[in-house]
MDAnalysis code that builds the backbone (N, CA, C; Angstrom):
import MDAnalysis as mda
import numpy as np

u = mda.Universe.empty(174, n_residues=58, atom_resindex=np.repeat(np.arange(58), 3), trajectory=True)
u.add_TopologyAttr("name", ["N", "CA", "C"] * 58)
u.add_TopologyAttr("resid", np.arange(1, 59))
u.add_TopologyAttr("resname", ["UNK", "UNK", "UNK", "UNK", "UNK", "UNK", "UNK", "UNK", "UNK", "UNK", "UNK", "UNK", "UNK", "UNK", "UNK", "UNK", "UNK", "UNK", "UNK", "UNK", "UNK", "UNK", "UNK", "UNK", "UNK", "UNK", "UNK", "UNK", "UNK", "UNK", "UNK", "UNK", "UNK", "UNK", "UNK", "UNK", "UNK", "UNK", "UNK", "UNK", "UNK", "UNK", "UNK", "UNK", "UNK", "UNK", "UNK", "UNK", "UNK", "UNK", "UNK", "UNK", "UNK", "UNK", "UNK", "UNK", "UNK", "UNK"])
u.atoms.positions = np.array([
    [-5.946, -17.705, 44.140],
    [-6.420, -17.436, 42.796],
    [-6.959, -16.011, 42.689],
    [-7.738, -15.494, 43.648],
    [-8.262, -14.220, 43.751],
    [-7.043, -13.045, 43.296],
    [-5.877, -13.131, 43.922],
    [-4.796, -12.663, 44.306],
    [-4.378, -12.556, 42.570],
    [-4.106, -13.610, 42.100],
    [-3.557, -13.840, 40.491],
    [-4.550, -12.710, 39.694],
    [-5.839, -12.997, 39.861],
    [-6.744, -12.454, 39.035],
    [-6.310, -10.824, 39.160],
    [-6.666, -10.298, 40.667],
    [-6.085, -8.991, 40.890],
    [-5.150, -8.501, 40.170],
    [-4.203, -9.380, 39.989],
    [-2.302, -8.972, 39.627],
    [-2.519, -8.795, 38.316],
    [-3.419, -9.429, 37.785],
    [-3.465, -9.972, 36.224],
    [-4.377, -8.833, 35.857],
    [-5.296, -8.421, 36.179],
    [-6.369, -7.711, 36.000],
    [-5.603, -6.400, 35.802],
    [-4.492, -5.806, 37.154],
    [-3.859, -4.156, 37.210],
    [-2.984, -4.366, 36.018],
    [-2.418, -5.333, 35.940],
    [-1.136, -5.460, 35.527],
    [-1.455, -5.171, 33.391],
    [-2.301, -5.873, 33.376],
    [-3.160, -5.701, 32.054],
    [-3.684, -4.161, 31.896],
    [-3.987, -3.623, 32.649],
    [-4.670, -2.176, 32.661],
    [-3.617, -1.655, 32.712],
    [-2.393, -1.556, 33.431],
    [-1.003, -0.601, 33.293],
    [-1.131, -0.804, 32.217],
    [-0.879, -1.962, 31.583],
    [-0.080, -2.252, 30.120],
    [-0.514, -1.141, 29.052],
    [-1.659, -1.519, 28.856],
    [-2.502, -0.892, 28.262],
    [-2.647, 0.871, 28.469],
    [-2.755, 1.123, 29.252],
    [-2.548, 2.923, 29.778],
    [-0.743, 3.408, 29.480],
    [-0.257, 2.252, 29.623],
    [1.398, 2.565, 29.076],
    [1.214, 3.086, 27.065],
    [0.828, 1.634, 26.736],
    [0.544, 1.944, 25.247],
    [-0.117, 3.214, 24.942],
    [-0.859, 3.452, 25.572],
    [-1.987, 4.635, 25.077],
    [-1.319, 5.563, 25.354],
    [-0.387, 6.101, 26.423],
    [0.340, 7.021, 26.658],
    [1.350, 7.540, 25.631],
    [1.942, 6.351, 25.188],
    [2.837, 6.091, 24.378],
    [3.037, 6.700, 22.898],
    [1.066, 6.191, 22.441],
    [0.762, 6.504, 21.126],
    [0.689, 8.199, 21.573],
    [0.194, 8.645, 22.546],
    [-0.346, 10.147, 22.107],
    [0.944, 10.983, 22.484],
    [2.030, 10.739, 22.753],
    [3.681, 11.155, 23.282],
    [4.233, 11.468, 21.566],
    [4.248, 10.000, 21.169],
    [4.631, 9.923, 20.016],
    [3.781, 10.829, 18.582],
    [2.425, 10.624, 19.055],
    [1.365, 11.577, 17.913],
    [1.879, 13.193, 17.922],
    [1.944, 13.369, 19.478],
    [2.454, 15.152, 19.801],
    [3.651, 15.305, 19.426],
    [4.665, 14.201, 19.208],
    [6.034, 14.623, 19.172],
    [6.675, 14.470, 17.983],
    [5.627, 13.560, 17.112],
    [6.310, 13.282, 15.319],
    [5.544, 13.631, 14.689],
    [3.741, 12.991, 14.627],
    [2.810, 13.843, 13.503],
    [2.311, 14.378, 13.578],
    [2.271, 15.390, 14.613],
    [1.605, 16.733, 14.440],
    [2.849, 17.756, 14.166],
    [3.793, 17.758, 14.301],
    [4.743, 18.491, 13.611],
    [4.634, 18.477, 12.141],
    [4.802, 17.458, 12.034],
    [4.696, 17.152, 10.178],
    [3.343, 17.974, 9.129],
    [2.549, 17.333, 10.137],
    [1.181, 17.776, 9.777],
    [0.968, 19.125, 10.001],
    [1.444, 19.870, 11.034],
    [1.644, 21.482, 10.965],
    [2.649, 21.934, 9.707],
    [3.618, 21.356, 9.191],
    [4.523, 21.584, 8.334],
    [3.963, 21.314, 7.252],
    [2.789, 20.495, 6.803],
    [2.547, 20.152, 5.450],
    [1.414, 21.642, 4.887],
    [0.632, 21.323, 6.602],
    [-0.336, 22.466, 6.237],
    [-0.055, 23.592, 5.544],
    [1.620, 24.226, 6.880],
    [1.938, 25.730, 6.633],
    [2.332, 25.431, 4.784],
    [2.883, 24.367, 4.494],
    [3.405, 24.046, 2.943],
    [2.234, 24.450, 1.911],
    [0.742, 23.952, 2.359],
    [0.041, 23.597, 1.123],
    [-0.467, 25.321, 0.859],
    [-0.165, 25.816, 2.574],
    [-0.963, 27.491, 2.381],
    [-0.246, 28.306, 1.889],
    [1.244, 27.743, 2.062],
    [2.322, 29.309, 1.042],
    [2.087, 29.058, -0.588],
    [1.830, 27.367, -0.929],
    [1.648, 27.407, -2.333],
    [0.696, 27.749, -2.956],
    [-0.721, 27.237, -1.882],
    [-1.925, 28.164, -2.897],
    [-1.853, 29.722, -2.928],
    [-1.127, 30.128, -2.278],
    [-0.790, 31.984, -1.808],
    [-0.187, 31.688, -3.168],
    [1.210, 31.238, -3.510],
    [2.107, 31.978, -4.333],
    [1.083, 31.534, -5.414],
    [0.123, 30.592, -6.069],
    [-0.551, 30.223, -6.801],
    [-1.431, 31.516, -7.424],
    [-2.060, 31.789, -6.373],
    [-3.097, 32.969, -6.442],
    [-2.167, 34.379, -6.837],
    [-1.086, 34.373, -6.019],
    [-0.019, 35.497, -6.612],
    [-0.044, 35.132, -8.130],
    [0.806, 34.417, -8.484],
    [0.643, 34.268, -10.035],
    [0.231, 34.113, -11.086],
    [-1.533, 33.755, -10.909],
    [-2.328, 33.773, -11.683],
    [-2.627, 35.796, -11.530],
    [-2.851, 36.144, -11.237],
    [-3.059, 37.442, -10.923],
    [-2.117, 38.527, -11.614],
    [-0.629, 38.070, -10.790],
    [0.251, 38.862, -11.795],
    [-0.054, 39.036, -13.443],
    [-0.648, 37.722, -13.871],
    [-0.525, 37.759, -15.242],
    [-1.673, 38.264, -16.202],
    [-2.756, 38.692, -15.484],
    [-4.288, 39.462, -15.884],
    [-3.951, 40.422, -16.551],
    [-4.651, 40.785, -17.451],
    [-4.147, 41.656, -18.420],
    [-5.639, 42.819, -18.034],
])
C-alpha cells in the first residue's frame, strides 16, 4: 500500500506540473502574441487620432 500511495502521490504531481507547463507554453506561444498585437494596434490608433485632431486646429 505504501508503494501505491508513492506511485499515486508522483504520478499526480507529474500530472499536474505537465498541465502547468502546458498552460504557460501555450500563454507564450498564442496570447501574448495577440496581446502584443492588440497593444501595438490600440497605440498606432490613438497616434493617428491625435494626428488628426491636430491637423484640423485652426
Amino acid at each position: 500500500m505504501k508503494q501505491f500511495s508513492k506511485g499515486f502521490f508522483f504520478g499526480t504531481l507529474t500530472t499536474l506540473g505537465a498541465i502547468a507547463s502546458g498552460m504557460l507554453a501555450f500563454h507564450k506561444a498564442v496570447v501574448k502574441p495577440i496581446e502584443e498585437t492588440e497593444e501595438k494596434f490600440d497605440t498606432n490608433r490613438r497616434a493617428a487620432v491625435r494626428k488628426g485632431r491636430s491637423a484640423h486646429q485652426f
